[in-house]
C-alpha positions in Angstrom: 35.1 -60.2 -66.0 37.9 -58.9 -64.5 38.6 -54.9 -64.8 41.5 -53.4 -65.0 43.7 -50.2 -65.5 46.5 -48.9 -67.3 49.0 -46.2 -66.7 50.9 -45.4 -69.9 53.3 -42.9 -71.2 54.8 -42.4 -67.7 58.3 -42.4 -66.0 57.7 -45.8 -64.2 59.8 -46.2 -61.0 61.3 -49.3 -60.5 63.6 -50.6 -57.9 67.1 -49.0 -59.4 66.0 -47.6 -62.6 63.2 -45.3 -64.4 62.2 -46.7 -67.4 59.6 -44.6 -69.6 56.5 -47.5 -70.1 53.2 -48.5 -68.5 52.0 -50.4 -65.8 48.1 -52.5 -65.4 46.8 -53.4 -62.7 43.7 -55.7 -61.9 41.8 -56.8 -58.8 44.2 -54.6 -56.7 47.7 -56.0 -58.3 50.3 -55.0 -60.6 49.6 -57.2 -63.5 51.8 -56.0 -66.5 55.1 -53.6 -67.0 55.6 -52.4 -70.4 58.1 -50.0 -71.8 57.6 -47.4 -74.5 55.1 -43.9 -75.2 52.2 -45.9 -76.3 48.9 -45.1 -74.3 46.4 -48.0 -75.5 42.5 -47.5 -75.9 40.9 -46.3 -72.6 44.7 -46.5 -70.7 45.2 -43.4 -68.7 47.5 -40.8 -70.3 50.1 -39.9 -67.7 51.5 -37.6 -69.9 55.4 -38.2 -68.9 54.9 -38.0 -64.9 56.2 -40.5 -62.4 54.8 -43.4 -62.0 56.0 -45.2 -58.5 54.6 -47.2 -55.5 52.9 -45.7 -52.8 54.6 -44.2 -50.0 55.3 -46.1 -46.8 55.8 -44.0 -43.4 57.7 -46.0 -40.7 57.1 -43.3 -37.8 54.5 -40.4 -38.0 53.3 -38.2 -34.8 50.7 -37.1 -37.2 47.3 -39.3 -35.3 49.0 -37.6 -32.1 48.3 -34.4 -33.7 45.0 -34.6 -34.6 43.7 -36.5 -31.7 45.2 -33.9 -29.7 45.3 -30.6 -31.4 45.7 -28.0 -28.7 47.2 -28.7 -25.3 44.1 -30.2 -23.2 41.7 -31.1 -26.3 41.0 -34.2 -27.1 39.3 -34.3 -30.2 36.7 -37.0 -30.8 39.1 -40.3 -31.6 36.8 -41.8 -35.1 37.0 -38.4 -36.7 40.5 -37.4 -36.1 41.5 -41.2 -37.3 39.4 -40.2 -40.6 41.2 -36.8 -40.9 44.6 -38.3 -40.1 43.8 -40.8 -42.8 42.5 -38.6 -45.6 45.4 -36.6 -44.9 48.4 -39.4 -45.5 46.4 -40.3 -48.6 46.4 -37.2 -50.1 50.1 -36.7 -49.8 50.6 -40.1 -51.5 51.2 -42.2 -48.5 49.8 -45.2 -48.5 50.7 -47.6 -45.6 51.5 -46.0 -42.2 52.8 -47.3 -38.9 50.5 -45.3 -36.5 52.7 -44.1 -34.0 50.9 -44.7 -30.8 53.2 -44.1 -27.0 52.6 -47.0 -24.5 54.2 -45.4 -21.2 52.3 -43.0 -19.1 53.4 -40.4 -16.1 50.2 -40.4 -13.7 51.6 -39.0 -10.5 53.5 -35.8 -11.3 51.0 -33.3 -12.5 53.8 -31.4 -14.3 54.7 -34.8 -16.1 52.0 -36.0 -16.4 51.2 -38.4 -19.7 48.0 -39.6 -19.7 47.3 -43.4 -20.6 45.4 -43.8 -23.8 47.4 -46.8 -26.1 44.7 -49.4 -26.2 42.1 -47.7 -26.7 43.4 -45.6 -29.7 44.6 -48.9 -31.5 41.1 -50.3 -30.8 39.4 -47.7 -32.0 41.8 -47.4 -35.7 40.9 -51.3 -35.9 37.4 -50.6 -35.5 37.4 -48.1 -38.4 39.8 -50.1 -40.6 37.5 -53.3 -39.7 33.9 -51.1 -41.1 36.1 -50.0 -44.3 36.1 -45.9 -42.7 40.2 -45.8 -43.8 41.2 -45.1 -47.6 45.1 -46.5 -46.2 46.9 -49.4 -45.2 47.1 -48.8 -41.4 49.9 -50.4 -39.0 50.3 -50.3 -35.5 53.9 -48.8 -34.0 54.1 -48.6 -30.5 56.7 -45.5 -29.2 58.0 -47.3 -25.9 58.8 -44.6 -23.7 61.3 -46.1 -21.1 60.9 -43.2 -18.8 57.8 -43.7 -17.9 56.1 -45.3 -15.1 53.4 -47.8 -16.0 55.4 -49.2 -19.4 55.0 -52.9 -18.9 51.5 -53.0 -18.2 50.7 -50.7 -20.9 52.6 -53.3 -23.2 50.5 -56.3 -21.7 47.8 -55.0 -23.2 48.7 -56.4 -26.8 49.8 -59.4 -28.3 50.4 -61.5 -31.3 46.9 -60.8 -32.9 47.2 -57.2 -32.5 49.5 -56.7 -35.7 52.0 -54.3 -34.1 54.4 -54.3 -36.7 57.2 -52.2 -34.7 58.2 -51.1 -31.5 60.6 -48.5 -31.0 62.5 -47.6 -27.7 62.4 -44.3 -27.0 64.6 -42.6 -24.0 63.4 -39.0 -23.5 65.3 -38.3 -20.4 66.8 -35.1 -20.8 70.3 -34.2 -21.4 71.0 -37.1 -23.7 70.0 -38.5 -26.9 67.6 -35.9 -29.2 67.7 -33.0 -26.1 71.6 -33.2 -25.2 71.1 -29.1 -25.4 68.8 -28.8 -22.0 67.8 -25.3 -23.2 66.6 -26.7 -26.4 64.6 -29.2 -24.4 63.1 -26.4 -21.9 62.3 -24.5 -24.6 60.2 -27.6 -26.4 58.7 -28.6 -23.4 57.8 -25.5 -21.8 56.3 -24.3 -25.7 54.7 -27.6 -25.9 53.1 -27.9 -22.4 52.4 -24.5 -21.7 55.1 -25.4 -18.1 56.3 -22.7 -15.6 60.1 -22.4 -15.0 59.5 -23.8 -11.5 57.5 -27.3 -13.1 59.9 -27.4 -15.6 62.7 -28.2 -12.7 60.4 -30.6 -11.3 59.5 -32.5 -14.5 62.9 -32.9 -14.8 64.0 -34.3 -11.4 60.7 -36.3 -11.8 62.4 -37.9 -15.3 65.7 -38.0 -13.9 64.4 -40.2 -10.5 61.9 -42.3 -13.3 65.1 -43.2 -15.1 67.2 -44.1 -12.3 64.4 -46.7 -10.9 62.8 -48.0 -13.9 65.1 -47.3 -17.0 66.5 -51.1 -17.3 63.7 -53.1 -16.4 61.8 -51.2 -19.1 64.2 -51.3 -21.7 63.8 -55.1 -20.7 60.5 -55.3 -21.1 60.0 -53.5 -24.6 62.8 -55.8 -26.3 60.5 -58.7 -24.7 57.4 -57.1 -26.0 59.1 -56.7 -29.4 59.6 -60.3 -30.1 56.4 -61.8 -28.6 54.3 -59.0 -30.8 56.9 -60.4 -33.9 57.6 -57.2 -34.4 60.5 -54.9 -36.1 62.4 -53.5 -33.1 63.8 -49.9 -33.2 66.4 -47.6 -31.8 65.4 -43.6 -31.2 68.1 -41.2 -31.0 71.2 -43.0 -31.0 73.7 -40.5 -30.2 77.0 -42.3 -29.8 78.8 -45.7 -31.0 78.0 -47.2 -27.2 74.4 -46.6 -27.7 74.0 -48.5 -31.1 76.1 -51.2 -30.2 73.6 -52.1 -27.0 70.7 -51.6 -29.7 72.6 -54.0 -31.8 72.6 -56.5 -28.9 68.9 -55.8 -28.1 68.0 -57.0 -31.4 67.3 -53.6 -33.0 67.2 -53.5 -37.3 66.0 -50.0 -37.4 67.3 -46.8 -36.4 64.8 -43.7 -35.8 66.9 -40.4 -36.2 70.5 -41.0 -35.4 71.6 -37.4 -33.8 75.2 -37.7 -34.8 77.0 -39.0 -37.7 79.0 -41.1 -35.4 76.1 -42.5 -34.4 74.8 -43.3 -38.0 78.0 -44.5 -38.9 78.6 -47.0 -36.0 74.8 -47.9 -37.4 76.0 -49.0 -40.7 78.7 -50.8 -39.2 76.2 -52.9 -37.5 74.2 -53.5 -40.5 71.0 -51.3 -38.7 68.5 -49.6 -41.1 68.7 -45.7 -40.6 65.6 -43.4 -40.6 65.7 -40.0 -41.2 63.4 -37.0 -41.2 62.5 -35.7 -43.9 61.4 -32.4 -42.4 65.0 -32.3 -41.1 66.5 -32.4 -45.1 63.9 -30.1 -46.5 64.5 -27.8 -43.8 68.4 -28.1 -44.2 68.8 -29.5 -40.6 67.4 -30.7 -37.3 65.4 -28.7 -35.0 66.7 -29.6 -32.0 70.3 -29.2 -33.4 71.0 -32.3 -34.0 72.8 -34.1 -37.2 72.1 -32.8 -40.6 69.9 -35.5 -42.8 71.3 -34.0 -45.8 74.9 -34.6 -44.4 74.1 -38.4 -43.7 73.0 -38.9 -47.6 76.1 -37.1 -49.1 78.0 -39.4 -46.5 75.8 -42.9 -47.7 74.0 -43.1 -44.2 70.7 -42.5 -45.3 68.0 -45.2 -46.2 64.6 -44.6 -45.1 63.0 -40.7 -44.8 60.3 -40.6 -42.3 57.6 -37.9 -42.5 57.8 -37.3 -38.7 55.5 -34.7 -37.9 55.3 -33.0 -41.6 53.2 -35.6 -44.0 53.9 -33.7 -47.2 57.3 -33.6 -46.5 58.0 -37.1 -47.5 57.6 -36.9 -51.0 59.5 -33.8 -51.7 62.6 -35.2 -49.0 62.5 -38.3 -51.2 62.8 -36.3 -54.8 65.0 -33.8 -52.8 67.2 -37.1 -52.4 66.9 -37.9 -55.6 68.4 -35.0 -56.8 71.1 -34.9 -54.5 72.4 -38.8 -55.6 71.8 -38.1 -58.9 69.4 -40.8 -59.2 65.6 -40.4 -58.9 65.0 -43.9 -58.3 67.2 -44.3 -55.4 65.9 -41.6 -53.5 62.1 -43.1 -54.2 63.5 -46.4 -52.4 64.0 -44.5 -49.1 60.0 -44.1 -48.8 59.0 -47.2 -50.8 61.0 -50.7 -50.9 63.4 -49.5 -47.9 60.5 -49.3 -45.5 58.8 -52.1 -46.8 61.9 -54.1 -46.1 62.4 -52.4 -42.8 58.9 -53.5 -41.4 59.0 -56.5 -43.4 56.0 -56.1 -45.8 56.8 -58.1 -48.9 53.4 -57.8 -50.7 54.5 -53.9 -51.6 56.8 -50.7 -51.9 58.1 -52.2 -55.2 56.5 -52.0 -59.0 56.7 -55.8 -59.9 54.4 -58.0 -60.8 52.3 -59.8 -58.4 52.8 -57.0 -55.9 49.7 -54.6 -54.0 49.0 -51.8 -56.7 49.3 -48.9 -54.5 50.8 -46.2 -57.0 51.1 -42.4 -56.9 51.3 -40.4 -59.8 53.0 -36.8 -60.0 55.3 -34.1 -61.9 57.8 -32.2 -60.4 57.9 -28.0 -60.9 60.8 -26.5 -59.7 61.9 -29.5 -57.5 58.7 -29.6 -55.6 56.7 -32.6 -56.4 52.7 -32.1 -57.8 50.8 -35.6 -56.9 48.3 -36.5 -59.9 46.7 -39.5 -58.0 47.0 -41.9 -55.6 45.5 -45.2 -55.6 45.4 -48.2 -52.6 45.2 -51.4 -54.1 44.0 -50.5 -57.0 41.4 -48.1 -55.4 42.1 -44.3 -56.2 42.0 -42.4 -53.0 43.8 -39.0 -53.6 
């Protein structure tokens, strides 16, 4: 006998409208859209909230974070996957990209970037494979080119591996997010706990990295991209130059334009743009870069990212909402967009036939208040 649920008397999300109705679901699908107040027998009484698909996150530092709490610490791997996951669920998200970097420094203690890709993608399958996750998890590898030991690292997965994107990512300083070389010695030397003296030589160290290996690694991530069949994307596009060599790489996806040149020239070219969302609640970039909220009123905004604020992507996407005048458009940017981005057809969208991952919540003063969350069909928050 087959089980099933209904949502009724909510505002149901769609793709370009809200429509006051009710949706079922059954064995982990949407199964039925209705409109109208009425909340059937044993139907759950949303009582007017929004009613829309789970959230999608392209590019999160939030595993990062709890594998790695403190400077030094490295917290043990299966329980800060289980953290990390019961956190994105209970902020509504549910399907991530785990950002993981492939690219390590090993001979320059001040630059130093330990090696630890494989291992931490093994270790999420593992817990994913003995049902530990409440999510949908995805691997995103963060390609940094100025690295030393970047195509090995990339050698180490394949087709079967599932990496859904790969993103090239050009920290050398003076250029791209950290034009402002104060703003990056202030980061790095916060971050890293780094003298003023290893500061200078973790930048020469970058700077000579760039120089010898920059190409053939940006070479070797593009190649990487399409063997894994997997989204390629920019990171930091500062200038019309820079996109246009993304475009010719391949790249659909742009992470965090830092101009609106750059976001511009992106549209031009047909390339998705991702913004953070802790950047448009915040009212602008913390490393002084573009405004998200000055990309939406210009239409260059179509996916919000959580970055390194989870919560934030909910309340970016109402925020957006209120800002077009249109609730459902700014859902899109953290549900369909991102599903179309990373090409997953089976969700982001309430239609029939489609994964019923759904979130529930009000709004109070503009900040959203999540009721549930539910993974195919599963609740989970």
């Amino acid at each position: 006998m087959t089980s099933q649920t209904i949502f009724a008397n909510a505002k149901v999300v769609l793709l370009d409208e809200v429509i006051t109705g009710a949706v079922t679901i059954a064995n982990g699908q949407i199964t039925g859209i209705d409109t109208g107040t009425a909340v059937p027998a044993g139907a759950v009484d949303c009582k007017g909230d929004y009613l829309c698909p789970g959230l999608i996150e392209l590019h999160t530092d939030n595993l990062e974070r709890h594998v790695q709490p403190r400077p030094k610490v490295d917290w043990p791997h299966d329980a800060a996957i289980v953290a990390h996951d019961a956190e994105l669920a209970s902020v509504g998200i549910t399907t991530v990209f785990d950002a993981i970097r492939v690219g390590s420094i090993l001979t320059n203690a001040p630059s130093r970037l330990p090696k630890y890709a494989r291992r931490l993608a093994d270790e999420i399958a593992h817990m994913r494979q003995h049902g530990a996750l409440r999510i949908s998890h995805h691997l995103h590898l963060r390609a940094e080119v100025c690295s030393e030991t970047l195509p090995d690292e990339l050698d180490e997965f394949g087709p079967d591996d599932g990496v859904g994107i790969v993103s090239l990512m050009d920290h050398t300083p003076g250029q791209r997010q950290f034009r402002d070389l104060a703003k990056f010695e202030a980061y790095v030397r916060g971050k890293r706990g780094m003298s003023a003296a290893e500061f200078s030589d973790h930048v020469a160290h970058l700077y000579a990295l760039r120089a010898r290996l920059g190409d053939a690694h940006e070479t070797a991530t593009v190649a990487a991209a399409a063997r894994y069949g997997a989204t390629l994307a920019s990171h930091d596009d500062t200038t019309a130059a820079q996109v246009a060599a993304s475009a010719t790489q391949g790249v659909t996806v742009a992470e965090f334009p830092t101009t609106r040149a750059a976001a511009q020239a992106c549209r031009d070219k047909g390339i998705l743009i991702i913004m953070g969302a802790p950047n448009l609640v915040r009212g602008g970039s913390h490393s002084g870069n573009v405004a998200a909220q000055d990309l939406a009123h210009h239409d260059l905004l179509d996916i919000l990212s959580s970055d390194y604020v989870p919560a934030a992507l909910l309340k970016g996407a109402v925020q957006l909402g209120e800002l077009w005048g249109n609730v459902a458009r700014g859902l899109a940017t953290v549900t369909a967009h991102p599903a179309a981005g990373s090409h997953l057809t089976d969700r982001g969208r309430i239609a029939l036939g489609l994964r019923a991952d759904l979130i529930r919540f009000g709004v109070v003063g503009g900040t959203p208040v999540l009721r549930g969350v539910w993974s195919q069909g599963n609740r989970v928050g």
